[in-house]
C-alpha positions as CSV (number, residue, x, y, z in Angstrom):
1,X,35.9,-32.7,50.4
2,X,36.4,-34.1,54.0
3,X,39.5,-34.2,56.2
4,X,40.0,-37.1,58.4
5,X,36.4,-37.6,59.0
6,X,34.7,-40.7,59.9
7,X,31.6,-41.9,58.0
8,X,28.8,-44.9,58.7
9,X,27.8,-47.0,56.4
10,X,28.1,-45.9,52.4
11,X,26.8,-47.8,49.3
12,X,29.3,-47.2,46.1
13,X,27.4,-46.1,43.1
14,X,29.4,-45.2,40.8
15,X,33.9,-45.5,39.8
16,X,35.5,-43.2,37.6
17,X,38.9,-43.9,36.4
18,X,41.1,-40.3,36.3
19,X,41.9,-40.5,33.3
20,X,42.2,-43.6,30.7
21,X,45.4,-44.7,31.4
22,X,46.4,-42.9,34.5
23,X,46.5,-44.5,37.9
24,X,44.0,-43.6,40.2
25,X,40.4,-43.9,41.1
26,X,37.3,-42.1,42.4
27,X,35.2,-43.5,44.5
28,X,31.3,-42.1,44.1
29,X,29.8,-42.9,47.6
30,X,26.3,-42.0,49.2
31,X,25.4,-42.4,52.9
32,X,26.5,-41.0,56.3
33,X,29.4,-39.0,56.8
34,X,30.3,-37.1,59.5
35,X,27.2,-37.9,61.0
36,X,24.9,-36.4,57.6
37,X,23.5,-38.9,54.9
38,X,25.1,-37.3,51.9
39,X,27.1,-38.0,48.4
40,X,30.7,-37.9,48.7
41,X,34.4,-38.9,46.5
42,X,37.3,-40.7,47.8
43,X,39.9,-40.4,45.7
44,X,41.9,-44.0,46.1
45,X,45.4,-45.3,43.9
46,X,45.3,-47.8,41.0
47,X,47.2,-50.2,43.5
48,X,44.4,-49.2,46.4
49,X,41.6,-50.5,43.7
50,X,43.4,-53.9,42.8
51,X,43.7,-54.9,46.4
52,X,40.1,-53.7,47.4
53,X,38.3,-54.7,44.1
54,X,35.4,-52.3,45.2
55,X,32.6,-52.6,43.0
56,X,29.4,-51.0,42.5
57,X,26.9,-51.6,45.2
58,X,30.0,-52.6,47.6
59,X,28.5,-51.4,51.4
60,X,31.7,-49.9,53.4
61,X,32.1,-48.8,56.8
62,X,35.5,-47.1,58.1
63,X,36.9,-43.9,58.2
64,X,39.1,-41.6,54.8
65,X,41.1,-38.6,54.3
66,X,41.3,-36.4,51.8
67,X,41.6,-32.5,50.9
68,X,39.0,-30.5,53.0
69,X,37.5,-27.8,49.9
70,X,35.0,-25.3,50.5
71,X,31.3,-25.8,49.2
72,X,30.2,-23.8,46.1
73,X,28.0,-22.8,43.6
74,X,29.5,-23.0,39.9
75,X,28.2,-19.9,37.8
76,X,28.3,-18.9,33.9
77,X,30.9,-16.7,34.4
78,X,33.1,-18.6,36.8
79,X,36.5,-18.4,36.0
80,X,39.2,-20.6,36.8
81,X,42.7,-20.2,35.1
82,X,41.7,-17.3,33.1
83,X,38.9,-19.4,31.4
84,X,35.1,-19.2,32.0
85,X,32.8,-22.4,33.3
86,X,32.0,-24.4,30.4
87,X,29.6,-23.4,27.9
88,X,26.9,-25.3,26.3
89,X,28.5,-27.6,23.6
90,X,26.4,-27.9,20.6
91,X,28.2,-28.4,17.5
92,X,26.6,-29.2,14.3
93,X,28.7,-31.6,11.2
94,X,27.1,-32.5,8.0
95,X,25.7,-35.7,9.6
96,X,26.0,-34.9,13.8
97,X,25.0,-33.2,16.6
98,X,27.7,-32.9,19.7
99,X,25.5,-31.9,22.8
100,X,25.6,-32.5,26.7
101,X,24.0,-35.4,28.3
102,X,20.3,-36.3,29.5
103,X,19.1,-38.6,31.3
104,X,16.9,-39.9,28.1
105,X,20.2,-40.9,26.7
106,X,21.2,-43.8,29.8
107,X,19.5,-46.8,28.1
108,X,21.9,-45.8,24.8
109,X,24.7,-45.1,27.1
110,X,24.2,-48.8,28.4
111,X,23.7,-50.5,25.1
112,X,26.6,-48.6,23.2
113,X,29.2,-50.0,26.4
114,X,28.6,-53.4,25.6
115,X,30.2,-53.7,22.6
116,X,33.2,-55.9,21.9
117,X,35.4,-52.9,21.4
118,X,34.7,-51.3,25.1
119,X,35.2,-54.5,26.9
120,X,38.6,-54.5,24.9
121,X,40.3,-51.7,24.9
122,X,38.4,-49.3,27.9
123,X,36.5,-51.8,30.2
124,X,36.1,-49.6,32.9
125,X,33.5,-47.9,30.7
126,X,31.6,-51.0,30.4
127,X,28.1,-50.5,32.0
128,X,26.5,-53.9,32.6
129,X,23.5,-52.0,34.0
130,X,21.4,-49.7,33.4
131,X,21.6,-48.2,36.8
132,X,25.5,-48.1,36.3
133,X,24.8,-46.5,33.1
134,X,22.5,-43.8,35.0
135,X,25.0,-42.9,37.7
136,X,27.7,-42.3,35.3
137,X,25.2,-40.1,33.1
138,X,24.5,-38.3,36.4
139,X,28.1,-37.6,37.2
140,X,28.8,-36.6,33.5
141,X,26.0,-34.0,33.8
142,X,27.5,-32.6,36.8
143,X,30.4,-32.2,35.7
144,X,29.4,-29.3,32.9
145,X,28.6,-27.2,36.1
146,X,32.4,-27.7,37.4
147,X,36.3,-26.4,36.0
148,X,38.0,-29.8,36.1
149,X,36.4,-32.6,33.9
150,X,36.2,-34.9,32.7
151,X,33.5,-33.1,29.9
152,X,32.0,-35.7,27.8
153,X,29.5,-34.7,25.4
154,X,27.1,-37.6,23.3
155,X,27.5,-38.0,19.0
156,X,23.8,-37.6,17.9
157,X,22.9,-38.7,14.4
158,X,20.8,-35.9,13.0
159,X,18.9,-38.0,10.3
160,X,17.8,-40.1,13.4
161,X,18.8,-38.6,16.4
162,X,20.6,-41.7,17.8
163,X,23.1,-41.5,20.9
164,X,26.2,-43.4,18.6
165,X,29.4,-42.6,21.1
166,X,30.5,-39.6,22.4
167,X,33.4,-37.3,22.5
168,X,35.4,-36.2,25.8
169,X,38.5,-34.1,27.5
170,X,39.9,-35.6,30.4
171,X,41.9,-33.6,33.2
172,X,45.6,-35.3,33.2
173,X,47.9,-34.1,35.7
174,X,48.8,-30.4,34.2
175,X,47.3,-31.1,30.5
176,X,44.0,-32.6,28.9
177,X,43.3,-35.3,27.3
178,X,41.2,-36.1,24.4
179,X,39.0,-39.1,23.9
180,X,36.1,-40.3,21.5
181,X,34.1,-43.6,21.3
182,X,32.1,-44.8,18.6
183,X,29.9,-47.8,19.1
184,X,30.7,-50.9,17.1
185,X,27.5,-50.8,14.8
186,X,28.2,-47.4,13.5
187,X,32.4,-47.7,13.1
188,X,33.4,-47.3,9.7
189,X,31.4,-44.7,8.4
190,X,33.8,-41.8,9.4
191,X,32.0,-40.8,12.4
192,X,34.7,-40.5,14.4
193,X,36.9,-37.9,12.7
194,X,33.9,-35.9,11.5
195,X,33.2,-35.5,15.3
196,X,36.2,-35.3,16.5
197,X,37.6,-33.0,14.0
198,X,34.8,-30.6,15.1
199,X,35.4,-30.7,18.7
200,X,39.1,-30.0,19.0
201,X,39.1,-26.5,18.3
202,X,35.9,-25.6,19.9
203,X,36.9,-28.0,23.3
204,X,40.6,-26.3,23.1
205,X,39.3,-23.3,22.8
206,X,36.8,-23.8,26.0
207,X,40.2,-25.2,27.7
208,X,42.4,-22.4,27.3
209,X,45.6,-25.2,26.3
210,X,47.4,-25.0,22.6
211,X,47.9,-28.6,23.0
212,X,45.8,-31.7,24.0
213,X,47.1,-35.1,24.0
214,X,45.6,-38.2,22.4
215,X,45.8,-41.8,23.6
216,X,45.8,-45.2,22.0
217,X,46.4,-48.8,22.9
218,X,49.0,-49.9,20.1
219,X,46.3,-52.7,18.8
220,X,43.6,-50.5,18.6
221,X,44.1,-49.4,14.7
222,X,41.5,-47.7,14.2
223,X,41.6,-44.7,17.1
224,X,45.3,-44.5,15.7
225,X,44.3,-43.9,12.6
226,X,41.8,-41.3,13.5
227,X,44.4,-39.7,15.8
228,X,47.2,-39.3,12.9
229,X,44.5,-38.4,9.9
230,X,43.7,-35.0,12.3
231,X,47.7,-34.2,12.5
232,X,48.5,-35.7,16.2
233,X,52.1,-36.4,16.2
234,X,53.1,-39.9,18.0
235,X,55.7,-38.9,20.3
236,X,56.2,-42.1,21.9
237,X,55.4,-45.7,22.9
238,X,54.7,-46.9,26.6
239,X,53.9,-49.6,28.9
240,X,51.7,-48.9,31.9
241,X,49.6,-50.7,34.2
242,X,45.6,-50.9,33.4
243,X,43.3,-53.0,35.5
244,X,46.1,-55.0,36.6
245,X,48.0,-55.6,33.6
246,X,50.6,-54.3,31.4
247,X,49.1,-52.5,28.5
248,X,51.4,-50.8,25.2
249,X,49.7,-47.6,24.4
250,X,50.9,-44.6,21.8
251,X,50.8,-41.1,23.6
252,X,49.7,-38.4,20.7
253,X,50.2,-34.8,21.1
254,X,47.6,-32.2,19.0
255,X,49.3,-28.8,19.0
256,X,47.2,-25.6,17.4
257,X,49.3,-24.4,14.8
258,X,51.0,-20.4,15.2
């Protein structure tokens, strides 16, 4: 966005994690740069985060680099990699609806983070406000104009239309990611496969990939599960670093058949 520019002072609104278990952050910043009040990213390192411990509403004054990219419009028939800007999701189950975001949905988006679950196994999507919960949403929705994620789409009931987790594909390095969150007072009723089991093909399809990988911390049965009933193949066990420990997590791969 800017090269080697310096800005005044910027208020953090919003931190996205690239990806669930990768290592690096970006930083969602509004203020002065380069001498215009604006919104901006700073990409940062996992390592960058730990020893900064910036946090939402953090005021900052200094000066970052990164990548200089043009300013564009995204358009319906944009095309990046052969595929076509993301359509509107709207995928019907027996019981759900898999649509895009609004900003009616933030107060659910807050309420659904808080769960025991989230704060377990993905804190960093732990919204302890409802104004965290409304930059994120706002982000989200931005992103369905864009080519590089991450695309998370809301689980709607349809008997009555309540926000109960959502589904997602998350840019990682050269390949996607899937993800899906149910909240804790709705787990156990099969939401979670019915949903996801729907999404896969139409989201790989939007993607352009024949693979997508899935990703689970070991003690977190239940997304395992999930993972293995819709034919993702463990192929292995790792350690990595998340918020500033050492975390075992199973790496899934999802391959379309031939």
């Amino acid at each position: 966005m800017y090269g080697n520019k310096k800005y005044g002072n910027t208020r953090l609104y919003a931190i996205i994690q690239c990806g669930r278990f990768n290592y690096g952050y970006n930083l969602f910043l509004e203020g002065c740069a380069d001498g215009v009040d604006r919104q901006f990213v700073i990409a940062i390192s996992e390592k960058q985060q730990q020893s900064g411990e910036y946090a939402i509403g953090d005021v900052m004054k200094g000066t970052a680099w990164t990548k200089l990219y043009p300013e564009r419009e995204f358009a319906d028939n944009k095309v990046n990699n052969g595929r076509q800007a993301m359509k509107k999701m709207q995928i019907k189950t027996e019981r759900l609806l898999i649509t895009q975001f609004d900003e009616s949905m933030i107060a659910s988006v807050h309420l659904n983070s808080l769960d025991e679950d989230t704060r377990k196994f993905v804190p960093d999507e732990v919204f302890e406000t409802e104004k965290e919960a409304h930059d994120t949403v706002k982000f989200l929705i931005n992103c369905y104009g864009g080519e590089d994620g991450p695309f998370v789409f809301p689980i709607i009931t349809l008997a009555n239309n309540e926000n109960i987790g959502y589904v997602q594909a998350i840019p990682q390095d050269d390949s996607w990611e899937i993800g899906f969150k149910i909240a804790k007072k709705h787990t156990g009723n099969g939401y979670a496969t019915e949903a996801l089991k729907a999404f896969l093909p139409v989201i790989m399809d939007e993607l352009k990939t024949p693979e997508i990988w899935g990703i689970a911390h070991v003690d977190n049965i239940a997304s395992c599960a999930v993972l293995e009933k819709l034919n993702f193949k463990l192929q292995e066990e790792v350690v990595v670093e998340y918020h500033g420990s050492q975390q075992e997590v199973y790496k899934y791969l999802y391959c379309i058949a031939e």
